[in-house]
C-alpha positions in Angstrom: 16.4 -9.3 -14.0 14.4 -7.0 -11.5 11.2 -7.3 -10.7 10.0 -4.0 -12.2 12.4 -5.5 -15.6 10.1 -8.2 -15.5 6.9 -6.2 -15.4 7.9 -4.3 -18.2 9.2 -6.9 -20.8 5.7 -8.8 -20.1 3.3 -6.1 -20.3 5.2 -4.8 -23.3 3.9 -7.9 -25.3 0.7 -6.7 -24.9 0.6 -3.5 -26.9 -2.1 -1.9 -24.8 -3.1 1.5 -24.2 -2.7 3.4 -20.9 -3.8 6.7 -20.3 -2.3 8.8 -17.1 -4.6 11.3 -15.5 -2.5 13.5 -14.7 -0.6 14.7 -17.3 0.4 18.0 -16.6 2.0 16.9 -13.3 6.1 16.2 -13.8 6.2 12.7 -12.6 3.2 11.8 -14.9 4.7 12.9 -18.0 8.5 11.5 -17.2 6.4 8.4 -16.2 5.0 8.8 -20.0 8.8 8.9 -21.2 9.9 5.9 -19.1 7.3 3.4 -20.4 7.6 4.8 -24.4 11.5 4.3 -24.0 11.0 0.8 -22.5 8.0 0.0 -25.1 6.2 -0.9 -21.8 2.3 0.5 -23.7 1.3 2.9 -26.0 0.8 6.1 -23.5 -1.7 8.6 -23.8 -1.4 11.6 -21.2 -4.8 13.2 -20.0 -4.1 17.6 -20.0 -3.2 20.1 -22.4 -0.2 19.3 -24.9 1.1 22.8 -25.2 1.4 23.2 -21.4 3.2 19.6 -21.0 5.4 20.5 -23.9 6.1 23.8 -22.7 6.2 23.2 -19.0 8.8 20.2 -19.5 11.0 20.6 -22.4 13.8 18.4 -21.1 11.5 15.2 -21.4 11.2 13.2 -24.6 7.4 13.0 -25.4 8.3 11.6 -28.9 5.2 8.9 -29.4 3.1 9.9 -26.4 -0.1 11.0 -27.2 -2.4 13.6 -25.9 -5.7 14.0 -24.9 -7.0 17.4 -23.4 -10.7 16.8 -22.0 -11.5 20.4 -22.3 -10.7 20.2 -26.1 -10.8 16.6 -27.5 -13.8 15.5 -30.5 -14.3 12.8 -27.5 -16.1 14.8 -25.2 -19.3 15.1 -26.3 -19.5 11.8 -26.6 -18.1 11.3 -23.1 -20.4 13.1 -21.7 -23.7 11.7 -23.4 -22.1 8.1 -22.1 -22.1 9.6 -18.5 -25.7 11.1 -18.7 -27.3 7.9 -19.1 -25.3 6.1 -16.7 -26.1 9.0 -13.9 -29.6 10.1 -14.8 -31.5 7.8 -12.6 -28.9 9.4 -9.6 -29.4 12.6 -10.8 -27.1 14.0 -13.5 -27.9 16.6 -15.5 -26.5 16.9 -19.0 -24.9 19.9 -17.9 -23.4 18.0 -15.2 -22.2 15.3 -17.0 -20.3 17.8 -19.3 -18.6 19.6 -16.6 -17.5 16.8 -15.0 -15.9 15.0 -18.6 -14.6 18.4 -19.4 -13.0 19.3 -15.7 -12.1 15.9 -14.6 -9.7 13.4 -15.8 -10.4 10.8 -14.1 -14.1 11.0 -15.3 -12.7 11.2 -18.9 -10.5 8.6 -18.9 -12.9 6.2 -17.1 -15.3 6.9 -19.8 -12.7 6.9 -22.4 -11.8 3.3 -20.4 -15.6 1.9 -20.8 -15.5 2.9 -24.5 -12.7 1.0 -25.5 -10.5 3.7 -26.6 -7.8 2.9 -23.8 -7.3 -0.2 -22.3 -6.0 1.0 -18.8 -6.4 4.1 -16.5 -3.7 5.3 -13.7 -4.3 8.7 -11.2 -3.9 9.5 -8.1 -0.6 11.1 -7.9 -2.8 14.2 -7.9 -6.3 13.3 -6.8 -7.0 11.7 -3.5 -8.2 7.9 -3.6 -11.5 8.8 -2.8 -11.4 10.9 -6.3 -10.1 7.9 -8.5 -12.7 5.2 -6.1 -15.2 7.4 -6.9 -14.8 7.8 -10.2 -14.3 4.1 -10.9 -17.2 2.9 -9.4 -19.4 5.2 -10.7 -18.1 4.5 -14.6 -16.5 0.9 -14.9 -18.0 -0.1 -11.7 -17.5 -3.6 -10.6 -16.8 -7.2 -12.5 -19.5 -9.5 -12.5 -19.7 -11.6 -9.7 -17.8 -9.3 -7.5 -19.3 -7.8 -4.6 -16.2 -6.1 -2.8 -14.2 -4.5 -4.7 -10.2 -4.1 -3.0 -6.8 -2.8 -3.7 -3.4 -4.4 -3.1 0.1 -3.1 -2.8 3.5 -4.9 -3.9 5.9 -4.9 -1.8 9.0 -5.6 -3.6 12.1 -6.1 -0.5 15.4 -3.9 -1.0 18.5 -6.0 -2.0 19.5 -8.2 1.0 16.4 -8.3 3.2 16.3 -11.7 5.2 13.4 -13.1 4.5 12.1 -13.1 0.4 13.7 -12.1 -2.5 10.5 -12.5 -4.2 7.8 -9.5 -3.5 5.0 -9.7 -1.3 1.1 -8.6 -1.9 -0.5 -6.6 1.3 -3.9 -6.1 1.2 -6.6 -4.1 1.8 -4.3 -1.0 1.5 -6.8 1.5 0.6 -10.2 0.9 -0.3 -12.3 -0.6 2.8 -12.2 0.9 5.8 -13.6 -1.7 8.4 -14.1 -4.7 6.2 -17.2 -7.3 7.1 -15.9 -11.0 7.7 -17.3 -11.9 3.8 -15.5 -8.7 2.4 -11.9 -10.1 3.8 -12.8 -13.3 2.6 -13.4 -10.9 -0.8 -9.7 -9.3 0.1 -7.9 -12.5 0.4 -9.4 -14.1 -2.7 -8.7 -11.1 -4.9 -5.5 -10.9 -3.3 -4.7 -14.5 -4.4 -5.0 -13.4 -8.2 -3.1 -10.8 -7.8 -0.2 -12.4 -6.3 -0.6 -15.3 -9.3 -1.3 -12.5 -11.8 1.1 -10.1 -11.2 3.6 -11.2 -8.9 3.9 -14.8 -10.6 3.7 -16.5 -7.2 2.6 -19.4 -5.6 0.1 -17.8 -3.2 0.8 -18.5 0.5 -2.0 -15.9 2.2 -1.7 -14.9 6.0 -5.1 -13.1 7.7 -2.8 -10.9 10.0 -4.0 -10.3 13.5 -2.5 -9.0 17.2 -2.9 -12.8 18.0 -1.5 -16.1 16.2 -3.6 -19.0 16.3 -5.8 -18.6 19.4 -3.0 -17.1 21.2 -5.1 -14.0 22.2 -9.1 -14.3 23.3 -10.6 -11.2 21.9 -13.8 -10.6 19.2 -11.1 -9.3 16.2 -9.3 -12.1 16.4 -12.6 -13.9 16.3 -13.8 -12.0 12.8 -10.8 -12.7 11.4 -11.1 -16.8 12.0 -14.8 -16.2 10.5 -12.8 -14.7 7.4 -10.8 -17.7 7.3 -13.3 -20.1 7.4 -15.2 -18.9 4.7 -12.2 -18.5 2.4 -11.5 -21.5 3.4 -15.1 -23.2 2.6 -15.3 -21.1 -0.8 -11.3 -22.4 -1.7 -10.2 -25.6 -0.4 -7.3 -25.3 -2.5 -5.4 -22.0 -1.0 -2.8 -22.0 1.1 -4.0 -19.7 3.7 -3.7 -19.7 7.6 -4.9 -17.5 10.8 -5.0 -15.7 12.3 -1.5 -14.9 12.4 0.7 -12.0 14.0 3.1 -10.6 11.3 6.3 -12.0 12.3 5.2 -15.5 12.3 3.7 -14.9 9.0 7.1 -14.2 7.6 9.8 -15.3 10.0 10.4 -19.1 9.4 11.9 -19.1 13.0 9.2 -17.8 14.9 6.4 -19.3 12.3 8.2 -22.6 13.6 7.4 -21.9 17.1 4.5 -19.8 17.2 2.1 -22.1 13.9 4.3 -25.1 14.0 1.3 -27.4 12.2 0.7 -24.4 9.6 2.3 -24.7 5.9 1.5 -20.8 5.9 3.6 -19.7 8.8 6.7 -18.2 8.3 6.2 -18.7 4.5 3.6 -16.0 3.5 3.7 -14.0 0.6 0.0 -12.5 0.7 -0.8 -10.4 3.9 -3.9 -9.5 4.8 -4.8 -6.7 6.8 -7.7 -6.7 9.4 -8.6 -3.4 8.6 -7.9 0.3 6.5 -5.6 2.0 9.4 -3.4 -1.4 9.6 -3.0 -2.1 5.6 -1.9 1.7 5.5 0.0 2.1 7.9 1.7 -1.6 7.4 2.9 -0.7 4.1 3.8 3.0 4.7 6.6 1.4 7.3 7.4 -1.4 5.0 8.1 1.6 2.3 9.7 4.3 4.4 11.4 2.5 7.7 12.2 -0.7 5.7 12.8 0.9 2.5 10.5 -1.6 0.0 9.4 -0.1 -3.2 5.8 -0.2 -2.3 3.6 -0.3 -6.3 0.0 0.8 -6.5 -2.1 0.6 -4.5 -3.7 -2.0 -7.4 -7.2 -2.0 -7.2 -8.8 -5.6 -7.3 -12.4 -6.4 -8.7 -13.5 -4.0 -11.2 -14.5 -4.6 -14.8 -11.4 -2.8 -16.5 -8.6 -1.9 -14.8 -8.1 1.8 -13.3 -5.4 1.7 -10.5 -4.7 4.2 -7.9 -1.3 6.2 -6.4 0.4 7.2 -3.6 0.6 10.8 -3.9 3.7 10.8 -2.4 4.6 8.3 -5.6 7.5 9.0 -8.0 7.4 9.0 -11.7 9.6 5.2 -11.2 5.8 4.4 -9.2 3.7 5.4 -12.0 5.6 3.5 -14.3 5.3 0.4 -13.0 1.5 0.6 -12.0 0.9 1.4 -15.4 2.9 -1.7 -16.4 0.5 -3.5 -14.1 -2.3 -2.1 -15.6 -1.7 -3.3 -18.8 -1.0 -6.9 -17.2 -4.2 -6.8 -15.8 -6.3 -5.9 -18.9 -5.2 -10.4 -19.5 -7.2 -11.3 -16.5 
């Protein structure tokens, strides 16, 4: 069984209900048909039925349902919910209606936070900063969380040398420049999310342009600060740094380069010093090493609502939705 088999036949225990954003958009709506074939969750598709129907005739929609924000008895509602949560920033009730009524991802984060979906997915249309925004502003973040992070799973093409199993890289898209505490934040959210998802024993690498010392420079020095305090906070995780990637994942070079480290050459969880590596990192992964590259999955908030690519493929939408309704168990 695949990976992305995997993901499906667990979250389709769960019976949950995931709404997609973007409905109108192709890949959304053959996403919709992929996960009501497979009984992955009960879809609902954000946009206007008629224009989906009409617009794509060739898909099978049969049990997907449909949820037009400029339309739907919701709205109102929706939009009183977001008053009160804006007011003191300075939304006006007009405001709040235009945005429920124009916006998807503002009505199905409010449709998320009043428990008439279990999950949210976007982003094959709007940019991150749309779906971040939206998230923060609505479900906002779990209690006890002060960073809030995304992962990507990297799930290796057939034959590749060095796991069979997929890999978590984090912070993909969220943080820019993250503070010493708020990789400590990435790693540990990262942790759960390899457990969670991947159903792996975390092994977590802080990545770096230096392995162990080997470079004298103040990044490397941030990132053993990181280290230590995930370190101090979890006694229990395997994690190790700072590490330079192929002795994170090579056994050979692990060997020679971290030969006292359990981590080296052995990680499964990669974390990124930084925005411009995690993107870049898993853009090459994806498109020079041809991984299937899933989310990016954000980490932290109160109820899940998970970002895209929008480069993704309908195959991509499917499966973060499948993670979605995984993570509505944690």
């Amino acid at each position: 069984m695949s990976f992305l088999d995997g993901l499906f036949k667990r979250a389709g225990k769960l019976g949950k209900i995931i709404a997609l954003a973007e409905g109108e958009d192709y890949r959304a709506a053959k996403a919709a048909e992929i996960l009501t074939k497979n009984k992955v969750c009960k879809v609902v598709l954000i946009g206007d039925e008629r224009a989906i129907e009409f617009n794509f005739p060739e898909l099978d929609l049969d049990g997907v349902a449909f949820e037009n924000p400029k339309s739907a008895a919701n709205s109102a509602n929706y939009a009183k919910e977001l008053f009160e949560l804006r007011r003191e920033k300075g939304m006006t009730w007009e405001n709040a209606d235009k945005l429920v009524r124009g916006n998807a991802m503002y009505y199905g984060c409010l449709s998320l936070k009043m428990g008439d979906i279990d999950g949210l997915v976007g982003g094959a249309v709007f940019s991150s900063a749309d779906v971040s925004r939206a998230a923060f502003q609505i479900i906002k973040a779990a209690k006890g969380i002060t960073s809030v992070s995304s992962c990507f799973i990297i799930v290796p093409p057939e034959g590749f040398p060095y796991s069979k199993t997929p890999y978590v890289f984090s912070d993909c898209a969220v943080i820019p420049e993250p503070t010493c505490e708020q990789l400590a934040d990435i790693a540990s959210a990262a942790y759960l999310s390899a457990k969670n998802i991947v159903e792996a024993t975390p092994k977590i690498a802080m990545l770096s342009f230096s392995t162990m010392g080997s470079a004298k420079h103040e990044l490397c020095e941030k990132i053993q600060a990181a280290l230590k305090i995930v370190k101090e906070r979890h006694p229990d995780y395997e994690i190790d740094g700072e590490m330079q990637l192929d002795a994170a994942i090579v056994p050979s070079v692990g060997k020679q380069k971290a030969p006292e480290s359990s981590v080296a050459g052995q990680a499964n969880v990669l974390i990124f010093p930084n925005l411009d590596a995690g993107n870049i990192g898993y853009k090459i992964a994806q498109r020079f090493g041809g991984c299937m590259a899933i989310g990016p999955i954000m980490q932290g908030l109160a109820k899940p609502v998970n970002d895209l690519s929008r480069g993704c493929t309908a195959e991509d939408i499917a499966a973060v939705a499948a993670i979605t309704a995984l993570q509505c168990e944690n």
